[in-house]
N, C-alpha and C positions, 0 to 999 in steps of 0.2 A: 326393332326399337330405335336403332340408331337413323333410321331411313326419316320413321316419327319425330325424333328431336332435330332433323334437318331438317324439316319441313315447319316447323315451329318456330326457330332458330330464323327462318328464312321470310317466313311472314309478318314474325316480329318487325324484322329488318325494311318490309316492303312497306311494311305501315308505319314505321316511324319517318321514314322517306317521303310519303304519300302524305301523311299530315302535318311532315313540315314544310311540302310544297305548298300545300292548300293557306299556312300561314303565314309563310316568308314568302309568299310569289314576289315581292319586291327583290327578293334576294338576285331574280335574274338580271335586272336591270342594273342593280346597283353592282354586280361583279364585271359586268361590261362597261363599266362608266369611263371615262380618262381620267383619270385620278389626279390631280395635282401632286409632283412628284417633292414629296420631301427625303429630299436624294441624302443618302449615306454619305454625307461631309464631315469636313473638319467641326462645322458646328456641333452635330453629333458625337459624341465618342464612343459608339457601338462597337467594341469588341467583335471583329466576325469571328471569333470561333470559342463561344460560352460554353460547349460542349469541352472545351481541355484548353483551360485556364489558371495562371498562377496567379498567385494572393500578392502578389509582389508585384505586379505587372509593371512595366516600363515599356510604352510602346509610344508610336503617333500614326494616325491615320493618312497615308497621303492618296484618299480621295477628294475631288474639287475639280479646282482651274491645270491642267496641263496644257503647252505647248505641244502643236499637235500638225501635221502639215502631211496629205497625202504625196504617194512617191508612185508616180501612174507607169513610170520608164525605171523602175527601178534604178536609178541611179545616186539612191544616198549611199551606199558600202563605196562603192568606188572614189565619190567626191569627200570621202569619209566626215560626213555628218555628224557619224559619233565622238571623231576627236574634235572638227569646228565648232559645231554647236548644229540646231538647224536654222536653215536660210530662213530670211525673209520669205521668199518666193523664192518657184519650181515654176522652170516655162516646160510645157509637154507640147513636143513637135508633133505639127500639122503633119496631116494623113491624107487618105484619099477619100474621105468621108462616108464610105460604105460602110452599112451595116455591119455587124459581127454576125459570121455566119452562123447557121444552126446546125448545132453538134446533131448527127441523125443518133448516137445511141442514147444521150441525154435526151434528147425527143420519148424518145425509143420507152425510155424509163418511165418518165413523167405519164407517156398514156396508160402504161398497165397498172402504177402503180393510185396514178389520183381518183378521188372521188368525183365520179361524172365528167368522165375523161370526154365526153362532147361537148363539152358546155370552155372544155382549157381555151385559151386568148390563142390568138392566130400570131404566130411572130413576135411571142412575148422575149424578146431579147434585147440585152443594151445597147444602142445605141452608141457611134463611131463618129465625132462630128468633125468636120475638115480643119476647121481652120486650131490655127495654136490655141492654150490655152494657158493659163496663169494659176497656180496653187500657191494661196497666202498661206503664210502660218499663222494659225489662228487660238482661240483656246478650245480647250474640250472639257465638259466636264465629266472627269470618270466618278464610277465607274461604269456611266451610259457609253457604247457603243455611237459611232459618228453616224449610223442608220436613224437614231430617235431622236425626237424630236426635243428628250432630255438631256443631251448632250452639248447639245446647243450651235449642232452644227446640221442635222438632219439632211444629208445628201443620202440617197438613195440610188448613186451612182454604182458601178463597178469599181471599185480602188484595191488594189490585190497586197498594195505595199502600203504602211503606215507608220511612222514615225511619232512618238514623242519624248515628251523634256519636259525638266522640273528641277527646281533646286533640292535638295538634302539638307539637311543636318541629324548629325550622330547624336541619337537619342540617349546613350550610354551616359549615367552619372560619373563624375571622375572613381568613385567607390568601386563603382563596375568595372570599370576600365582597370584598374589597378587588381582587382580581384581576376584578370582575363576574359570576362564578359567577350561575348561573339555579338554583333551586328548581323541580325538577318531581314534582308527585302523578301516581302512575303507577299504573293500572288493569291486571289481564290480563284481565278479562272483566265486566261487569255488567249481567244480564239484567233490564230489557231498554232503558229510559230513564231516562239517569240525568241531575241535577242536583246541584250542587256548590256548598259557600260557602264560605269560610273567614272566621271572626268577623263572618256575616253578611254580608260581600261576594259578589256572583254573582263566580266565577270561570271555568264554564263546564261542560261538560256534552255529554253523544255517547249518540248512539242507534245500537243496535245491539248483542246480548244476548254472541257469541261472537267479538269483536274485543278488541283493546287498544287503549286511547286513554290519554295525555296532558295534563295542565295545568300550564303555567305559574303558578306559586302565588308569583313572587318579588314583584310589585310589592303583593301583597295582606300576603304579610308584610312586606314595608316599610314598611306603613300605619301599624303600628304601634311605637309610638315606644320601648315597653316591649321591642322586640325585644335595644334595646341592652344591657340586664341579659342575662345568660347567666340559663338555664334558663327562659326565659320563653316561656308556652304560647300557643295558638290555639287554637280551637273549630271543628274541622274538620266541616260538616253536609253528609248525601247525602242526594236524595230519588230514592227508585227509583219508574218505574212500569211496571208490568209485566201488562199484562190477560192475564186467564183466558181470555178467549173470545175473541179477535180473532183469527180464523185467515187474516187479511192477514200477520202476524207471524210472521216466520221461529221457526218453535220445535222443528223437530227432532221427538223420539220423547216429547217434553214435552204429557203431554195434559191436556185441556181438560173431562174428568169427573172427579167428585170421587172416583172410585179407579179407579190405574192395573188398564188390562186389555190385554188381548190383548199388539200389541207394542208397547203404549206403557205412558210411564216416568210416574213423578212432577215433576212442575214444577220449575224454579230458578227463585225470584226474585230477584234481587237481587246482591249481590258475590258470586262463585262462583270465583274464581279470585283470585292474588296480588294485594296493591295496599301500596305502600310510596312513599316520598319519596328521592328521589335529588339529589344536586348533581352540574352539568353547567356546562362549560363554556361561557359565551355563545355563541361562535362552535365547532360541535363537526360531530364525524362523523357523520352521520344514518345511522340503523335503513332495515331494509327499508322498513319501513313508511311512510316519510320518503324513498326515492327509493334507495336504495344495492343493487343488485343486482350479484349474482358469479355471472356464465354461465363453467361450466364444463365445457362440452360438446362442446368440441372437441379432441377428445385425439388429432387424428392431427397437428395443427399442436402439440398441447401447452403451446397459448393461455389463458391466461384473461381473457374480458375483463370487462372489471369498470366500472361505473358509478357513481363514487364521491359521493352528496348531501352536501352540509355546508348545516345549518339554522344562523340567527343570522346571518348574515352582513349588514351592513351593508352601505350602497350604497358604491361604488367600494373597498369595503375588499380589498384583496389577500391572497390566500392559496394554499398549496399542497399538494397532497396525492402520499403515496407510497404503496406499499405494496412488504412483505417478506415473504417466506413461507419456513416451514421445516419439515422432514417430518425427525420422530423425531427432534428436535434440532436437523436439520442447516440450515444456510441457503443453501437454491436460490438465493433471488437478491434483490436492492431494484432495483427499478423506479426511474427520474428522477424528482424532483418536477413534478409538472404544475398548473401555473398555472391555477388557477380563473378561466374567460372572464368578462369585464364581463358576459354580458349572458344568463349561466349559474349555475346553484346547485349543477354538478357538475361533474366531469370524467368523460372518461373511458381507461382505460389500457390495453392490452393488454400481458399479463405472459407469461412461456415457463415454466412451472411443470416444464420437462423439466430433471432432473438430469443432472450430468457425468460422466465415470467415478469423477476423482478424490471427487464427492460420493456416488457408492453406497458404493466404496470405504469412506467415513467412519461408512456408516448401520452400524448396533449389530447384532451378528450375533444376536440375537434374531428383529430386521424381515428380517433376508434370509433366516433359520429359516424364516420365517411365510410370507411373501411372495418367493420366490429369484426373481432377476434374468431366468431361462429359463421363467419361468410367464406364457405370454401373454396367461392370463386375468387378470394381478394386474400386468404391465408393458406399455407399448407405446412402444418407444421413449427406455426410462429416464421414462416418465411413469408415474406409482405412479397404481393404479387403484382405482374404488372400487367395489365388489359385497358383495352378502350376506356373500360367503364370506370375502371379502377388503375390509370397510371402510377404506380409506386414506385418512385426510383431514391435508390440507397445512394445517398451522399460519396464518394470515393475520395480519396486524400492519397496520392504515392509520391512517397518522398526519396529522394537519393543522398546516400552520408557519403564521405569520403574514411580515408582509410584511420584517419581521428576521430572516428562520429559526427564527424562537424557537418550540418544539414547545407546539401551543396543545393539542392533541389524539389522546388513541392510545384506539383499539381492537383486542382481540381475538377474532378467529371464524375459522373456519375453512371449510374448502371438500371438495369431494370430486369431481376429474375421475371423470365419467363420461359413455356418451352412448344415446342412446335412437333404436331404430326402431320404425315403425310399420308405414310403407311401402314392406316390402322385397316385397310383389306375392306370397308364398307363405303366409299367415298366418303368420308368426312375429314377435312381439314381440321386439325384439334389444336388448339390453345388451353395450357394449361390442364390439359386432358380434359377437355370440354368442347364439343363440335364449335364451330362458330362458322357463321355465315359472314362472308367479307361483301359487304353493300358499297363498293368502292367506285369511284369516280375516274372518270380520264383526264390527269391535272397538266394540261400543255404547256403551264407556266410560261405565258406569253401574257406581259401590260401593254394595254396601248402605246404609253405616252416609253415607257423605257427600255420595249423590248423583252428579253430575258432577265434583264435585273428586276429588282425589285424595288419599286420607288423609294422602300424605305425598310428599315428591318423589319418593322412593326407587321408593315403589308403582309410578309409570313406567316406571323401569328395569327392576322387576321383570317386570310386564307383556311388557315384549321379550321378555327371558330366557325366560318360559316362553311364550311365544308361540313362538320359536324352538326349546325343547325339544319343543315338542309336532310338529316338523316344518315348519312355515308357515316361507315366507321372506319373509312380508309381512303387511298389513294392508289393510281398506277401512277408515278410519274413518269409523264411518256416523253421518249426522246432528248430526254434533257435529264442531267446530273445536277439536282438542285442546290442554290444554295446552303451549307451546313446549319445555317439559322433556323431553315425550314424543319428541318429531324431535328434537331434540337427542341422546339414545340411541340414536333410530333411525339416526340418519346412524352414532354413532359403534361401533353393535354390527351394526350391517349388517342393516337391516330396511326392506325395502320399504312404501311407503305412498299408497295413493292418497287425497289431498286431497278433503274433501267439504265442503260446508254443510249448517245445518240449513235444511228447506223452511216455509215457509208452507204453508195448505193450502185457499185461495180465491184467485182469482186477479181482480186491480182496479189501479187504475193506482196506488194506494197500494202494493199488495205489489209491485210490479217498483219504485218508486222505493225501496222497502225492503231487497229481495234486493240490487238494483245496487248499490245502496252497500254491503252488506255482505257479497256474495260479492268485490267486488275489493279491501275490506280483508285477509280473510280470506288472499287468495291473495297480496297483497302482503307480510302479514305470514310469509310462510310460502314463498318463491319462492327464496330460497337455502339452501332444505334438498335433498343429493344424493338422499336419502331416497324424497323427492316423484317421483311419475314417473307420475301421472295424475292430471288433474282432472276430479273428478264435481259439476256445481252441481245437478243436477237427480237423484232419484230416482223411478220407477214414476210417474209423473206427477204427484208429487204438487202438489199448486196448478195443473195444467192440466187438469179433470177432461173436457175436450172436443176433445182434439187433431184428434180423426177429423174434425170439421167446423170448425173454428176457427180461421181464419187470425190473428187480433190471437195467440193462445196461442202456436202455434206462432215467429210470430215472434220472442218475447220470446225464446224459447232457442235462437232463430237469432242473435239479438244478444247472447247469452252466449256463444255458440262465439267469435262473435268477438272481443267484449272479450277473454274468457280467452285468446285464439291472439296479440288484439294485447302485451296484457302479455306473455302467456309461450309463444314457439313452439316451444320444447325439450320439453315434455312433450305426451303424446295427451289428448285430451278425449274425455271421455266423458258427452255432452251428457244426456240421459234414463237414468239405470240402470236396464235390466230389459226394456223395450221401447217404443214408439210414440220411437223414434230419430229426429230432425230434422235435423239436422247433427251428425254423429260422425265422430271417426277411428275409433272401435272397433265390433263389433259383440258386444254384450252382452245377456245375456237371465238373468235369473231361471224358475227351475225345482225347487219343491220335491216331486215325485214321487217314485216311489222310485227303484230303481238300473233296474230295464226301463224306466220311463218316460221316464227321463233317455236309459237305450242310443238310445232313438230320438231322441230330441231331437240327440243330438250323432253321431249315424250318418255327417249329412250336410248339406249345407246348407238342404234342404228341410227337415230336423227343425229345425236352429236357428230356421231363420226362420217356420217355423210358429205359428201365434196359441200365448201366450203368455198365461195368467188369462184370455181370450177378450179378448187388445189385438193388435192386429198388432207385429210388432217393430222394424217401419220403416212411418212415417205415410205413406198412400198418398194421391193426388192428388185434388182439391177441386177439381168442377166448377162454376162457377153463370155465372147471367145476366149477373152484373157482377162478379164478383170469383173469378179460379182461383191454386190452390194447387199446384205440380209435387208435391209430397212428396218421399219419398229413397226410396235406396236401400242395400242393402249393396254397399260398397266391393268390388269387385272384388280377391281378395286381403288382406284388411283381418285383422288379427287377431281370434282368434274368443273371448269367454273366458264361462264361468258364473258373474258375479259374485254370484249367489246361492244356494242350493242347501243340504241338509242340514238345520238344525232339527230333529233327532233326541232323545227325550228318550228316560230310563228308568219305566216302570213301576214305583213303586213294592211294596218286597220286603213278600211277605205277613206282616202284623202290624207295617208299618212304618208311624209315624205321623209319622212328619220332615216329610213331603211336605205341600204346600198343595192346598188344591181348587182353584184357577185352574192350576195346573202344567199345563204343555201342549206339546206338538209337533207339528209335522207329517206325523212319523211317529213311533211307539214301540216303543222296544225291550222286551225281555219283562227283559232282564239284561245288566248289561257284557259278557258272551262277546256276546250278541246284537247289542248297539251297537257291535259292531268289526268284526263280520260285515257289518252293515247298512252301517256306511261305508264298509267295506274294500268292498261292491261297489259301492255308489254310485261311491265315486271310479276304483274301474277302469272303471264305464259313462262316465263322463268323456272320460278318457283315451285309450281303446282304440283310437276311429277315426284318432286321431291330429290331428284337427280342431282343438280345441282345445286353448288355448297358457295355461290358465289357472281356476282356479275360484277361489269365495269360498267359506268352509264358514261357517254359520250355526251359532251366532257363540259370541263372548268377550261 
């Protein structure tokens, strides 16, 4: 029965995909266009993080014009740039003008791991040119990387050092300031080392290219005595370093030759995401990121239980935290204040998110239009449910008192009951205790014109919308830690998303102290999105290039499964995407063939588990003298999905010169009639045995 409803489940899926091909085929062109960037400015005042927001807000965005001056000889730390200012100009001394040689293990990498490794550029490397050269300072505009052409600087050089500068001013009203208000400079991403001063003071600084971090900037503007005039500025300086070559460094689809090929991108260095100044409360409600998780996974009790961090707290100081929740206006219900323990920096609360009669009764007959009370897919319980079809997310309010009652702190985000199986023992992946087929796409979140950013907030939003038009009920996001705008839509338009990192791609005891800290950023910053519903740290092995005999490799993503399981055991992991699997809930395989070679792959479970690019799909067992390895296996029952698959391109039309010479697929279509055919039977070879509960289509 359950095999039936996945097979139902799955057709549904391939036809809602296949007729919105046939209707939006514009849709292909128009996601490849260069977009005119309307860049995330001052003009705009887009909050990056609507996901956990106060009502009170006090902030200023400083994305725009920075001062901005590459450092090719590393030499701003030493002529200390940070306390001068930076120069005009940077002379970089003459060389001997030869080439940069070719790294043989980055070669090395590049052939196994690209697609149509015969077709890669002969001596794609940067270029060494003789004579001196001269670096002006110039402006940038963040948060475009100095790679794009949104920037406004578009070098496509090598520049391993980067500097910029900008003035300040303390956003704090004098109210604030006299209440202790804290000044925080706030990052959503900078690739890949950054360092931080304000008016020449170190204030501090975080590695790690696709995370958010943090600094308290209050006592540095204190320093200054001129603060007490109004309008009085600071000289806010960053130093990025960001190596080209170091493939210990998590970088995702970001490569390491001086033009992008195959399936890799061009580089970010540097601010690529929001960065602005906030005033906060000393003692306040802490971010995911900071310890505050909302598990809302238990929808047959209609619990939420919640983990509430408050940072700033002072020793024995008392405080209390609530929280209220309201859906489509209405209010379910406030929780007791709970007394923050001496010898704790959180509480935690269990809340009943189930509404009464008399509070359905109240909801707006639009939501019970949308969602009616008898729809078991969208209630259980009077507990409002959250699915693709049906995104519900319960309004959230946590407030912090002090030891007077007096409300020191409110935040708003919200939540979305839902729950996840894995192992229900007949491959089906269940939501809400309902099979669901994941029709999901491979989103590389790469603009023309900006890179990694995104032209503009909006462009996220948009991204859902037609990700969703085109059929998909979800997303892989690959190799990239999007930004939080993106799940923020996705929770609130109902779009599935599995959580990935970008990888390194040499494996030393540098890149695992590298990844670890930035894969459980990553998932921390990102752990109370409904959205989320598998985590991938690992892809096709990239940085393990010897699973087969390697036991130190292999363990490292036996201690990912577990960190990620201990942080988060609500969603499945998905340890290795594609195959040589070491500890998985999932059993996932890449396959880009065509629609017969796929029939057999998913025929049966001897096709799934069939070598895969010639890797086995689960690492098998390690004999020796002094050291054995069990390997795994496939989960008896475990859900089965194709998180790869497709890379279909068209031939271009005779006398058509739009096309580029590297343009490429896996497979090609001769004409859009042809590319609908091609899909339309790849994805019923899928489907058909019933086997699988899931594919990825290459890509967005």
């Amino acid at each position: 029965m359950q095999n039936i409803r996945i097979v139902l489940a799955a057709f549904a899926c391939v036809l809602a995909v296949l007729i919105s091909l046939l209707n939006r085929f514009e849709l292909f062109s128009f996601t490849t266009k260069a977009r005119e960037p309307v860049i995330m400015s001052n003009s705009v005042q887009t909050y990056p993080r609507p996901d956990f927001e106060r009502p009170s807000l006090v902030w200023t965005s400083l994305n725009g014009p920075w001062d901005f001056l590459f450092d090719d000889q590393d030499a701003g730390l030493s002529e200390r740039w940070h306390s001068n200012g930076l120069p005009k100009q940077v002379v970089v001394a003459e060389n001997d003008g030869r080439p940069e040689s070719v790294d043989a293990k980055a070669a090395q990498i590049t052939q196994q791991i690209a697609a149509l490794p015969e077709k890669l550029l002969q001596k794609n490397i940067f270029a060494s040119g003789k004579d001196a050269k001269v670096h002006e300072k110039r402006k940038i505009k963040v948060p475009f990387v100095f790679q794009t052409p949104a920037s406004g600087i578009h070098d496509l050089g090598a520049h391993e050092v980067v500097w910029y500068e900008r003035s300040i001013s303390d956003v704090r009203t004098a109210a604030q300031k006299q209440r202790g208000h804290r000044l925080l400079l706030r990052f959503g991403a900078v690739d890949y080392d950054a360092s931080v001063w304000v008016d020449g003071q170190y204030v501090g600084g975080h590695r790690g290219g696709h995370v958010p971090f943090d600094i308290d900037i209050t006592d540095a503007t204190s320093a200054r005595s001129t603060l007490v005039s109004s309008g009085s500025t600071l000289r806010l300086t960053i130093r990025v370093r960001d190596s080209t070559y170091d493939l210990t460094q998590p970088r995702g689809k970001q490569y390491w030759g001086a033009k992008p090929e195959s399936i890799f991108y061009t580089p970010s260095t540097g601010i690529w995401q929001s960065v602005w100044l906030e005033s906060v409360p000393d003692a306040r409600i802490a971010d995911s990121s900071h310890g505050t998780v909302l598990r809302s996974d238990n929808i047959e009790s209609g619990e939420l239980h919640a983990k509430v961090a408050v940072q700033g707290r002072k020793v024995a100081q008392k405080y209390s935290v609530e929280i209220e929740a309201n859906f489509h206006g209405v209010t379910v219900g406030k929780s007791p204040k709970v007394e923050l323990p001496r010898a704790a920096e959180y509480v935690e609360i269990k809340f009943n998110m189930r509404l009464s009669e008399q509070q359905t009764r109240e909801l707006p007959q639009e939501v019970l239009k949308n969602i009616p009370l008898d729809d078991n897919r969208s209630w259980l319980n009077r507990v409002a449910l959250w699915s693709p079809e049906h995104p519900s997310l319960y309004d959230l309010t946590l407030r912090l008192y002090d030891s007077t009652d007096q409300l020191v702190d409110e935040v708003g985000t919200t939540t979305g009951m839902r729950s996840l199986s894995w192992t229900n023992g007949d491959r089906t992946f269940t939501l809400n205790g309902y099979p669901i087929f994941q029709a999901l796409v491979l989103d590389q979140g790469y603009w023309p014109e900006t890179g990694m950013t995104p032209p503009s907030a909006s462009s996220l939003k948009t991204d859902v919308e037609l990700g969703k038009k085109m059929g998909f009920n979800g997303c892989r996001k690959h190799q990239k830690v999007e930004d939080p705008i993106f799940l923020y839509w996705a929770d609130k338009l109902g779009y599935l998303v599995w959580g990935e990192m970008a990888n390194g791609y040499e494996f030393s005891d540098e890149y695992v102290d590298r990844f670890n800290q930035e894969w459980v950023e990553s998932m921390k910053r990102d752990i109370n999105h409904p959205c989320i519903v598998a985590w991938t740290p690992i892809n096709e092995s990239w940085g393990y290039p010897s699973l087969k005999d390697n036991i130190e490799q292999r363990n490292h993503i036996r201690s990912l499964y577990f960190i990620t399981k201990t942080l988060d055991a609500t969603r499945a992991i998905n340890d290795n995407c594609g195959w040589e699997h070491v500890q998985s809930d999932l059993t996932t395989f890449h396959e880009y063939g065509d629609a017969n070679v796929m029939a057999n792959a998913c025929a049966s479970m001897e096709g799934v588990l069939g070598k895969k690019a010639n890797r086995d799909v689960f690492v098998l067992p390690i004999t020796g003298a002094s050291r054995n390895d069990s390997g795994t296996k496939d989960t008896e029952g475990a859900p089965v999905l194709c998180t790869e698959c497709g890379g279909i391109n068209i031939a271009p039309a005779k006398g058509d010169t739009s096309g580029k010479e590297d343009d490429w697929g896996y497979i090609t279509a001769t004409d859009p009639q042809d590319l609908l055919k091609l899909i339309e039977n790849l994805l019923m070879s899928i489907v058909s045995s019933g086997l699988v509960s899931g594919f990825v289509y290459t890509q967005l």
